[in-house]
VORO-975473 format. One record per residue (C-alpha): chain; y, x, z; residue number from 0; residue in one letter. Coordinates in nm, 2 decimals. Layout:
VORO-975473
PT  zavo       Y       X       Z  nugu  kelum
PT     A       Y       X       Z   NUM      A
...
//
This chain:
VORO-975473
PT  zavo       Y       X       Z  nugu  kelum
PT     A    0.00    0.00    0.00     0      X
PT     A    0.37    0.09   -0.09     1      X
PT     A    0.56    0.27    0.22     2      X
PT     A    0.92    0.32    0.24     3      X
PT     A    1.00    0.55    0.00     4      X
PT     A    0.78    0.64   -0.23     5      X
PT     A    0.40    0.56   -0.34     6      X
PT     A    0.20    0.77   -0.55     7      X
PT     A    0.05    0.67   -0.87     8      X
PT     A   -0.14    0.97   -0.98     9      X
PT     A   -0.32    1.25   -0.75    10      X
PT     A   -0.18    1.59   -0.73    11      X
PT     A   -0.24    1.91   -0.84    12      X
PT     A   -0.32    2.21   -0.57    13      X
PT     A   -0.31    2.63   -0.60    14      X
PT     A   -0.34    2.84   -0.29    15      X
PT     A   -0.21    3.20   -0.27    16      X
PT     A   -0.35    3.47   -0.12    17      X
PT     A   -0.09    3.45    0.17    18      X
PT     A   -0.16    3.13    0.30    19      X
PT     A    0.09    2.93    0.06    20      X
PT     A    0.00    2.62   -0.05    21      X
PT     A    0.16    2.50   -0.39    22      X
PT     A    0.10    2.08   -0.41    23      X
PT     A    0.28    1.89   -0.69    24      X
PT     A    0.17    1.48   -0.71    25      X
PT     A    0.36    1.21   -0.91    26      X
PT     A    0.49    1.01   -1.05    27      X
PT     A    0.57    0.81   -0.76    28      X
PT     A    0.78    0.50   -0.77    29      X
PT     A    1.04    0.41   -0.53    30      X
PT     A    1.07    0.16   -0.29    31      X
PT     A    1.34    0.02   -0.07    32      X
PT     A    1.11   -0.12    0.17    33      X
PT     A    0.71   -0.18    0.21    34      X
PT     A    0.71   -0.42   -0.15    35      X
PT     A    1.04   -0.40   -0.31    36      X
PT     A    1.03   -0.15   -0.58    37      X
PT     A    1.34    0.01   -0.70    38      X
PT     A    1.27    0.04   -1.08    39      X
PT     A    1.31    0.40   -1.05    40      X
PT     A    1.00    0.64   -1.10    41      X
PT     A    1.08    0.95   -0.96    42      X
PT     A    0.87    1.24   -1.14    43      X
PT     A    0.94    1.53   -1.03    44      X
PT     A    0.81    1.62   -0.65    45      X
PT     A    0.67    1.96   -0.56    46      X
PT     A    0.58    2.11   -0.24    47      X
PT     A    0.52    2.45   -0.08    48      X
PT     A    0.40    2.49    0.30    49      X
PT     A    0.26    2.75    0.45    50      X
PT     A   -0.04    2.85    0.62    51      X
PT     A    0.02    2.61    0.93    52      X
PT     A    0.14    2.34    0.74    53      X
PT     A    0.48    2.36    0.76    54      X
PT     A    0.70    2.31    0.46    55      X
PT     A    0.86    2.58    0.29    56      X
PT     A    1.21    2.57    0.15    57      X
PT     A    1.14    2.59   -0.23    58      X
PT     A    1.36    2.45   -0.53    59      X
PT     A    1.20    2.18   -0.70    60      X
PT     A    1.08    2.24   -1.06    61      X
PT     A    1.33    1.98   -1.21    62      X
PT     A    1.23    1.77   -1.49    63      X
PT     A    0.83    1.76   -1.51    64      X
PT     A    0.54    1.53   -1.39    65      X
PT     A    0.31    1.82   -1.29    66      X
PT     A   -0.03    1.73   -1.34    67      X
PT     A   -0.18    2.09   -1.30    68      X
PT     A   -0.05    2.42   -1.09    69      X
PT     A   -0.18    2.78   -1.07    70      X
PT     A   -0.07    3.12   -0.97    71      X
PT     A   -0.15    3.45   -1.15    72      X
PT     A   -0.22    3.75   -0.99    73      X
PT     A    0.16    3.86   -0.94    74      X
PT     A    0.21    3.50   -0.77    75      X
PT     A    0.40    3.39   -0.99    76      X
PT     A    0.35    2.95   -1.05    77      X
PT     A    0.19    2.86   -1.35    78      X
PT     A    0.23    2.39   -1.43    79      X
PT     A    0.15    2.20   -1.69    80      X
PT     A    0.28    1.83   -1.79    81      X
PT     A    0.50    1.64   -1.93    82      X
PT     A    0.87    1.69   -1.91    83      X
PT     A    1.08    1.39   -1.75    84      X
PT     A    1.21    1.12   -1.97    85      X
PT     A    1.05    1.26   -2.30    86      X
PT     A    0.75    1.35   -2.44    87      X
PT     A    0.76    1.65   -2.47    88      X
PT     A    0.49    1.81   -2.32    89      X
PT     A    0.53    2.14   -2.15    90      X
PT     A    0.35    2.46   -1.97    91      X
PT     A    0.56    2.67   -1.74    92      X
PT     A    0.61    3.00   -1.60    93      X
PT     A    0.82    3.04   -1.24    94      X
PT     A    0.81    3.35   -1.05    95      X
PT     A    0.70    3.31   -0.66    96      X
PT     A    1.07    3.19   -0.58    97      X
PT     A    1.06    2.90   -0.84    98      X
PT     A    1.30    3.08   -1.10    99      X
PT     A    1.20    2.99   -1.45   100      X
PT     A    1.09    3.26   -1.67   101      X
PT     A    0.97    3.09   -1.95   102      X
PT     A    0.85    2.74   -2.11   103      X
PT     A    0.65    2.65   -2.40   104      X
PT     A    0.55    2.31   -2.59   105      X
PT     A    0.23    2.21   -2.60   106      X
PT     A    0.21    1.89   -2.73   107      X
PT     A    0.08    1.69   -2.56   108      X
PT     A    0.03    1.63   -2.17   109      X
PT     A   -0.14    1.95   -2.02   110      X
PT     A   -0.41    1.85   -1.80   111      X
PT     A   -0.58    2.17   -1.66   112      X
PT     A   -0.51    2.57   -1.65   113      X
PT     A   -0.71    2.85   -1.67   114      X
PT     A   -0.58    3.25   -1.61   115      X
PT     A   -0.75    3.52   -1.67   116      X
PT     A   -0.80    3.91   -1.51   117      X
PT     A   -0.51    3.99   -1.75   118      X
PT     A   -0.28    3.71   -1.65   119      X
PT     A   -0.35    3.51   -1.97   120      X
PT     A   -0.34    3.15   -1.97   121      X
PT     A   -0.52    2.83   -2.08   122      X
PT     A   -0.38    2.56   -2.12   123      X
PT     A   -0.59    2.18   -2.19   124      X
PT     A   -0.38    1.93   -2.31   125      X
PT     A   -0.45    1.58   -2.45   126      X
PT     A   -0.52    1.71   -2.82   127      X
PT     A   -0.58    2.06   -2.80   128      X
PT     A   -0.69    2.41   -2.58   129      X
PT     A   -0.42    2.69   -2.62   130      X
PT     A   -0.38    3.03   -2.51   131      X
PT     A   -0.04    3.20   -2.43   132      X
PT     A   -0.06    3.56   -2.29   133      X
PT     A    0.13    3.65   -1.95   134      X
PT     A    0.49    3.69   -2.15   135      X
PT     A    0.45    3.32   -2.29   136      X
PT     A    0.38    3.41   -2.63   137      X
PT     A    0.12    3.17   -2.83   138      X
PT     A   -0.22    3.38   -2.88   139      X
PT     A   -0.39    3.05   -3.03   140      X
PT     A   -0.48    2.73   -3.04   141      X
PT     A   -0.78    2.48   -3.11   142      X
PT     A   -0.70    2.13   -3.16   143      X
PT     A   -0.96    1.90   -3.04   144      X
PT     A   -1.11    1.61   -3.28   145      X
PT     A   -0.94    1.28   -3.28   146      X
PT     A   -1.10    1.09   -2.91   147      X
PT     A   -1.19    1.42   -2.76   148      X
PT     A   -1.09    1.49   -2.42   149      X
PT     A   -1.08    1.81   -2.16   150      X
PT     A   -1.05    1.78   -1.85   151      X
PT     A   -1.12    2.09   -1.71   152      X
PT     A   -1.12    2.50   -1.79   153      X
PT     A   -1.26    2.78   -1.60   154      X
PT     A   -1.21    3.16   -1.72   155      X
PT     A   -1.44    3.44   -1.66   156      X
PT     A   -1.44    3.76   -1.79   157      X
PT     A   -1.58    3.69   -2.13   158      X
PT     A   -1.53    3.32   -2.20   159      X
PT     A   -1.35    3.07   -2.17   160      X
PT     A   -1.55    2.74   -2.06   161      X
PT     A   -1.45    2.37   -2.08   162      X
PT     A   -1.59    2.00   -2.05   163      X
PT     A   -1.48    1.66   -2.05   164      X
PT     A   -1.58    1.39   -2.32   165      X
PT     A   -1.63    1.47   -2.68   166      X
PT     A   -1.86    1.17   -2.77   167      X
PT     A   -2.01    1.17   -2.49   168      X
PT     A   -1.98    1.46   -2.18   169      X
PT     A   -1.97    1.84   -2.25   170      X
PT     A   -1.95    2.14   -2.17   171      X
PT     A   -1.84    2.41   -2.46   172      X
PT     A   -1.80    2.78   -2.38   173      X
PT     A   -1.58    2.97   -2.65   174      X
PT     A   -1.44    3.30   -2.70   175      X
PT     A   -1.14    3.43   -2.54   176      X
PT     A   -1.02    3.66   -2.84   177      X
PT     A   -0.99    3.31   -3.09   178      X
PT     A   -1.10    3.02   -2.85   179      X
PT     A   -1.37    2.97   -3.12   180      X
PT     A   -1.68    2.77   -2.96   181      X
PT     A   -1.98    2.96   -2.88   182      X
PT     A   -2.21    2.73   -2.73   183      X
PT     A   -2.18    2.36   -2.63   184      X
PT     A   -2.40    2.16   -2.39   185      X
PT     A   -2.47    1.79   -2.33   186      X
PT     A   -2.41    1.64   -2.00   187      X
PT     A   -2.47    1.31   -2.03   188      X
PT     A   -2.74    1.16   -1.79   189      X
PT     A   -3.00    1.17   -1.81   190      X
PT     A   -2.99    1.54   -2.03   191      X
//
């Protein structure tokens, strides 16, 4: 049920750093005046830092984009992926541990997971496509996905880069990190 304030429509996304900093964004949330009057506003962009005991850290918020995934390369630097507020255009985003923008790249379409690598590459899934920028936010490549396909998840390792979700019917597809060319695919449906 709607608080005062604001209720959540969609979960968040969670990264943890090494020192005990946890990085939560969640949204879009609408607003309410009281427990059932909405306000007609949808407020997008909310993003949290606390620290190891819970406590809230002071930390600007990344204006402008319903963040529907968050990670942190090895520097610390804060790696999200969404949409950008009151447009689609869909974005992925580079801000250093501070929450200073260093760069910003189209995708799209709405990024739903990110994968980094060893070398601080990342990989991006969005709605239509799996892309690959290196740590300086230059495109490497990109594979579209075929028309009703859907990731929802990436994981990295040091050779390949794996993902699943739904391409008629569940998957998981392991491709190559040099071209992000499928190797291998596997069927998940049930009973397989």
């Amino acid at each position: 049920n709607p608080v005062n304030g604001y209720n959540p429509c969609y979960p968040g996304a969670l990264a943890a750093a090494d020192d005990g900093r946890l990085y939560w964004a969640s949204g879009p949330f609408w607003a309410y005046v009281d427990g059932t009057t909405w306000t007609g506003d949808l407020v997008i962009d909310f993003f949290r830092v606390y620290n190891r005991n819970g406590d809230r850290v002071p930390f600007p918020q990344l204006h402008g984009s319903l963040i529907r995934a968050v990670k942190l390369d090895s520097s610390g630097n804060i790696i999200v992926g969404g949409e950008s507020n009151g447009t689609l255009f869909y974005t992925l985003r580079k801000y250093d541990s501070v929450g200073s923008l260093i760069w910003s790249a189209a995708t799209g379409n709405i990024v739903v997971d990110i994968a980094i690598d060893s070398s601080d590459n990342i990989y991006a899934a969005s709605t239509n496509a799996i892309v690959k920028y290196n740590s300086a936010g230059t495109l490497q490549w990109s594979q579209s996905l075929v028309y009703g396909d859907s990731v929802y998840t990436l994981a990295v390792d040091a050779t390949y880069l794996y993902d699943s979700g739904f391409f008629n019917g569940g998957r998981i597809e392991k491709r190559n990190l040099s071209d992000g060319e499928i190797v291998t695919s596997v069927n998940t449906d049930y009973p397989n």
